[in-house]
Structure formats: structure tokens, C-alpha cells
N, C-alpha and C positions, 0 to 999 in steps of 0.2 A: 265322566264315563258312567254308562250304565247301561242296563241288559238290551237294552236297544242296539247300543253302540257295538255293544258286542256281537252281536247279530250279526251287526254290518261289519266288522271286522272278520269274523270269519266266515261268510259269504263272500269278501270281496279277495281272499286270499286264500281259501279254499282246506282253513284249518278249522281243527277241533276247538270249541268256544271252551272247553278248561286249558288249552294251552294259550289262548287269549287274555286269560282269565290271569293265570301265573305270570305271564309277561308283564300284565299290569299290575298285579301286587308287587311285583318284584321292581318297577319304576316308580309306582307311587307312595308304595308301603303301608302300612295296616294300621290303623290308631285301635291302641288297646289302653285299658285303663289301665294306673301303676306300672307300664310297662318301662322298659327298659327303653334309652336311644335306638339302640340295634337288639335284637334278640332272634332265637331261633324260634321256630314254631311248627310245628306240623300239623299240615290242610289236608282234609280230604274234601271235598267237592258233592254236592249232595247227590250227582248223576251217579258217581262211582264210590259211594261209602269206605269201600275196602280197599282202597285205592291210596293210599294218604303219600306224597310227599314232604320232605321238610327245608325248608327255606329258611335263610337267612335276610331278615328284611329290617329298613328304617320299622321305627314303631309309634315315631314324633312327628309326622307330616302329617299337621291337624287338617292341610285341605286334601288328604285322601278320600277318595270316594269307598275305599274298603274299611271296614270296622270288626273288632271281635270284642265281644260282649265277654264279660264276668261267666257265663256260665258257657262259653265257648263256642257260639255262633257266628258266624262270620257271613259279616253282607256286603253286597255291594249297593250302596244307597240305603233304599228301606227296604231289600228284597232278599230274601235269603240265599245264600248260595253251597255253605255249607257248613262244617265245623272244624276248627281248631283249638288246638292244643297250648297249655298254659306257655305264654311265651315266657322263653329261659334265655336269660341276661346273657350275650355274646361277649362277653369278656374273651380278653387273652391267656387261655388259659394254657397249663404248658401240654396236655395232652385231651383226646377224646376218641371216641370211636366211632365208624361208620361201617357202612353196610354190614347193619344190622351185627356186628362184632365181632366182622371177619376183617377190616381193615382197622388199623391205628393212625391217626391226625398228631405229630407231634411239634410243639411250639419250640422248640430247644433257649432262641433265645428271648431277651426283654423287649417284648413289641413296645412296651409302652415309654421305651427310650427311643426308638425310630423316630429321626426325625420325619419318615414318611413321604407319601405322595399326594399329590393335591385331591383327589379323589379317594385316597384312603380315608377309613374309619377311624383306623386303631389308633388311630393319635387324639380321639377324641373320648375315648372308652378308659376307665380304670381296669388294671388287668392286674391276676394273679398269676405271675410272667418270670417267675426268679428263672435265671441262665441254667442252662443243664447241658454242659459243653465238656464236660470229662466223665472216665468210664461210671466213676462212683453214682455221681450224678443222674444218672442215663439210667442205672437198674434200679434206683430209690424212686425214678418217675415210674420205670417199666411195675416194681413190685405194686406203685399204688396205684396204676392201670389195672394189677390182676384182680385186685379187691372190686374194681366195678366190672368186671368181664361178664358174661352173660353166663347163667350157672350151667355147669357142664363144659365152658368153653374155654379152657386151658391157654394161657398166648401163646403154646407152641402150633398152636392152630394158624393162629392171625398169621392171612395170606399176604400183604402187604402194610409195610409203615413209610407213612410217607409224613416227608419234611416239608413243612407249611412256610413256617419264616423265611423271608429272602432277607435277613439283615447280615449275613454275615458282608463284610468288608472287601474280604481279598479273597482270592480264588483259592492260597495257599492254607487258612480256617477253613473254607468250605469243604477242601480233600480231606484237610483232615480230623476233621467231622465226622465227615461220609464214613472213613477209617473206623475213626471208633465208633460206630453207629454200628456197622458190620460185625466188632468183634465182639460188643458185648450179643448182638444174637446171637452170636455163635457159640459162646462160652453159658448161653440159655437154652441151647437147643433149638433154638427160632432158626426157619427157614425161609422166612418172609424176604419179600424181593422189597427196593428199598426207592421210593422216590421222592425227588427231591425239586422244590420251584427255587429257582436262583435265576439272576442275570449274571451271574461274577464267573462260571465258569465258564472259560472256554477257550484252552490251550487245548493241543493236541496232547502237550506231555501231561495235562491235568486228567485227561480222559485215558490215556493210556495206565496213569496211576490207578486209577479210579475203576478203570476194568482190572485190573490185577489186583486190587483189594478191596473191590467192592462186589462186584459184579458185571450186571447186566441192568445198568442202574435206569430206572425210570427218569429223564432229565426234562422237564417242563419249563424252556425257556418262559419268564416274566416277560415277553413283548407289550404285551399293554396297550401300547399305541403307536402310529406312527409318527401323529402329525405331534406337534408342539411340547414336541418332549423334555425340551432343558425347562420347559414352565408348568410342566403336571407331573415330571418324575424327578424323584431323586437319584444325587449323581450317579450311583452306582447303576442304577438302570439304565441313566441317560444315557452315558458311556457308552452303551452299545450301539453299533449303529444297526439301524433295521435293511439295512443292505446287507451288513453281514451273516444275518440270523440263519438263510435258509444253508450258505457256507458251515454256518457251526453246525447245524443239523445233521449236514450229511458227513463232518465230519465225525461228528458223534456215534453217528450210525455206522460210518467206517469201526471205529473202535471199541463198535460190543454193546453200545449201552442204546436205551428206548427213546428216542425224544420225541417232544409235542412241543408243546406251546399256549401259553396264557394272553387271549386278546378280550378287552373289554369295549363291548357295542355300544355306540354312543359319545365314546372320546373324539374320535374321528366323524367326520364326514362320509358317507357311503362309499363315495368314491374311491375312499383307499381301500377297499376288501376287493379288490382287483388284484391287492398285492397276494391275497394269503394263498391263491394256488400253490407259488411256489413255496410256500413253507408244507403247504398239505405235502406235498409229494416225498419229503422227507420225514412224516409223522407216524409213531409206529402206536402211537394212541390216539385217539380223538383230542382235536384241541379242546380247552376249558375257554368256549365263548360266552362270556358273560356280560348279563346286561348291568349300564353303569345303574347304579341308586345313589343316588344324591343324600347328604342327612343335613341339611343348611343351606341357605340362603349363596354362603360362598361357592359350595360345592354345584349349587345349580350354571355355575357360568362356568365350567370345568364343559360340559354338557355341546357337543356340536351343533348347528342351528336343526334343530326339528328334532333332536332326539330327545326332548320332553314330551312327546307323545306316540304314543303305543304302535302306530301305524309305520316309525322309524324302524322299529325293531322286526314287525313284521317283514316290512323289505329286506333287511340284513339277514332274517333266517331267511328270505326265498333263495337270495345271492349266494349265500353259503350253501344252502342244499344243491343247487346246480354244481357248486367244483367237487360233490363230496358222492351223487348219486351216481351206481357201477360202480364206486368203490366198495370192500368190505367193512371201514370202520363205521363206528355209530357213537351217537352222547349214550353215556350209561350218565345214568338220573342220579345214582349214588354219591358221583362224583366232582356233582357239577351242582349248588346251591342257588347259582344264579343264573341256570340258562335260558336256551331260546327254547328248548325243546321239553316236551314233557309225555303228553299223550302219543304223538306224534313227529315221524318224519321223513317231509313230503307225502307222498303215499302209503308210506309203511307207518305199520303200529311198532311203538315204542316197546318192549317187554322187558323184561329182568329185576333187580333189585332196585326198588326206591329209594330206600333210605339210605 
């Protein structure tokens, strides 16, 4: 790829060449020196300086065509395109914060005992990951969150914590989790609403608990994919079937709580994103579509035919804007480290919080 390519890409599909641009960092990834396998990084784009997103990208894919230099330039080929930020090693860590440190990320338990899925990372990553699954535990992470909080910004500010790990086992750990998550905010003064990615729930008596002692819980089914799922997910994901999903949704949705859904672009074949209308009609946040990134040679045949090139993704975001345009939801950038979206979508400007 290079600035040509990009031309023709967004001429031929009628987008912004930095959301082109991100699409294909985020499939090819960035060789940085000393850099980490995976790491974070925040781009700004040299059209839009003040503008900076931050990505989670490979950083070992020597035939990238993107590159960031020691003193934080970032090119594609030999051309400049803009600057980023010292990439910082994406370990497992058990907490961090987002949008700008009004949202809290926390890892509760050991990623780096997951046995994983075929496309996952974390199995590849040393992580600083000790379990934090009872109350004591939970306010020793929350107190040394408050030491990096943004100065002036108290965690009884932080408007939402959301639960990143899907390892829990059974759905009966995962309530009661969700339980103690709830009561030490409570006994902190935190009125942060609380979300959580899992495939394990979903009893109606699990949701019923889970409104009566949780809330009004953000619940982000793990769908992932549809097609070859007992060979790229493990069991506990697999287990679900993707027939059931948009059922659990609306059950969900019957009993208080918010749901959406985690799909990653490129497992599958185009073809199945016929399926996700009817999960959108159930979704009371925007799903987290995320494009796959490969970090090895194995991980590249996880990869459906053509989704090793930029042009795949392109189509996945037009087909997803068509079931999702006259609705009111939208991607917030904050949220989503590896989307389809950035500057733009469809016709509309993208606006709000990036980081």
C-alpha cells in the first residue's frame, strides 16, 4: 500500500483517506523500533494535527508498509503521513482508563492463563494480570487507579467501569462478580453504570439477578464470529450458538439491562454480516466492530479469503452503514480501538471523544 492506493480507496468508496488510512494500520500494523509485539500508540494524521486517536496495533509485521521512527513520525512507505506517540507495551494489565478519565478498563482476572482463541493476542503477551475477584481485591486495584487518575478527577466522577476479561467459566462467577463490582462502588460513592463483555451469561434468572443487584448493566455479548467457531473460539464462547444471540438480547433488554455485541471483521466471509441486522435491532449501544489483526504467521489463516486486504474492510463498513443509517446509534472512537470507523460515517462527521 501507499498514498496512491489510498487515493484509490477512498475515491472508490467515497471515504475519508485517514479513515483508510487507520483501517490499514490497524490490518497491517506499524513496525516501530524496540517496540513491543502489541502495543498502544496514539496517531494523529498530519491533515488533522489536533485530532489524535489511539490504537491498539501488531508492532512486529516487518512487511508493514507503515513505520514510526524513534523520534515519532509515522509513514507510510517513504512519505510522511503523520506522528505518533511512544508505543506503550499492551500487556494484561489488570486496570486503565479511557476516555480521557472518565471511563475505567478493568482486567479482573489472569489473561495470561486463558487458554484463548485462535485470533486472540493475550496468549501471546507476558501480562501483569494477578485475579482480583473479591471485595478486598477490587478497592486495592480501585485505590491504585486513583493514584493515576487525571489531577482534579476524583473516581467518584468515573462515569462508567467496564469489564474487559470474558474468562470467567460459568455464568454463576460472572453474577457474582458483577455483585461485588456493584457493592464495592457503592460503599465508594462511585455511581458509575457497569459493563461487562462475556458469552457465559445468559439465563433469564442470571439477568433478573443481575438487574436487582447490579443495575442496568451494559452486557456486550462476545459474538466474534459466526462461521468456524469450535476451530477459532474457545469452548465457552463456542457454546453459544449465534442463533441464539439476538434471543438473548431481547431477553436482556426485557430485564433492564443494555446490550450490544462484540463482532470481529474479517473472521468470516462478507456474506454473514446479513446476519447482524437482527442483532442491531436488539442493541442499545453500538456494536464494537472490530477489524481482525493478525500477530504471526498462524494467526494470518484464522483470516477469511480477501480479508488480508484493505478493500475487504472497506465493504464490511459500507454493508454495516446501510442496516445502521436512520438509526440514532453511532461508533464512539473512545470505545472501539480497532474500528471501521474514525473520521467518518457514511455521510456524517464522526465527532466526540477520541481517546
Amino acid at each position: 500500500m501507499d498514498l496512491r492506493e489510498v487515493d484509490r480507496l477512498a475515491a472508490a468508496y467515497g471515504v475519508f483517506h485517514g479513515d483508510v488510512m487507520f483501517i490499514a494500520m490497524n490490518l497491517f500494523g506499524i513496525n516501530a523500533p524496540n517496540a513491543a509485539r502489541r502495543a498502544r500508540v496514539e496517531i494523529s494524521l498530519d491533515h488533522a494535527p489536533d485530532d489524535a486517536f489511539l490504537i491498539i496495533v501488531p508492532m512486529n509485521r516487518v512487511s508493514s508498509p507503515f513505520s514510526l521512527d524513534a523520534d515519532g513520525v509515522l509513514r507510510l512507505g517513504h512519505d510522511r503521513i503523520g506522528m505518533g506517540s511512544i508505543p506503550d507495551h499492551d500487556d494484561a494489565i489488570s486496570g486503565y482508563f479511557r476516555k480521557s478519565g472518565q471511563v475505567i478498563t478493568l482486567n479482573p482476572n489472569a489473561r495470561s492463563r486463558c487458554t484463548g482463541c485462535a485470533f486472540c493476542p493475550n496468549t501471546l503477551e507476558a501480562a501483569s494480570d494477578p485475579r482480583s475477584r473479591d471485595d478486598r481485591s477490587l478497592h486495592e486495584l480501585l485505590d491504585a487507579l486513583a493514584l493515576d487518575a487525571s489531577p482534579g478527577r476524583p473516581l467518584s466522577t468515573v462515569e462508567e467501569i467496564t469489564i474487559s476479561t470474558g474468562c470467567f467459566e460459568r455464568e454463576t462467577r460472572a453474577v457474582h462478580f458483577l455483585k461485588s463490582v456493584a457493592e464495592v462502588l457503592r460503599q465508594r460513592g462511585m455511581t458509575s453504570s457497569i459493563g461487562f463483555l462475556t458469552s457465559v451469561l445468559r439465563s433469564d434468572e442470571a439477568f433478573a439477578e443481575i438487574a436487582a443487584g447490579v443495575g442496568g448493566l451494559m452486557l456486550f455479548v462476545t459474538l466474534e464470529c459466526f462461521n468456524n467457531r469450535r476451530m477459532l473460539l474457545k469452548s465457552t464462547k463456542a457454546s453459544l450458538s449465534p442463533d441464539s444471540v439476538a434471543d438473548l438480547m431481547h431477553r436482556a433488554n426485557d430485564a433492564g439491562l443494555c446490550p450490544t455485541y462484540n463482532y470481529i471483521v474479517g473472521l468470516d466471509d462478507l456474506s454473514w454480516l446479513s446476519r447482524l441486522p437482527e442483532l442491531d435491532a436488539e442493541a442499545k449501544i453500538f456494536p464494537n466492530y472490530q477489524v481482525y489483526q493478525s500477530h504471526n504467521s498462524l494467526m494470518d489463516g484464522a483470516r477469511a479469503p480477501g480479508a488480508d486486504s484493505v478493500e475487504f474492510y472497506l465493504k464490511a463498513r459500507r454493508i454495516i452503514e446501510r442496516s445502521w443509517l436512520g438509526q440514532p446509534l453511532r461508533p464512539e472512537s473512545w470505545r472501539n480501538y480497532r474500528p471501521l470507523w474514525y473520521y467518518t460515517f457514511g455521510e456524517e462527521s464522526l465527532t466526540g471523544q477520541r481517546i
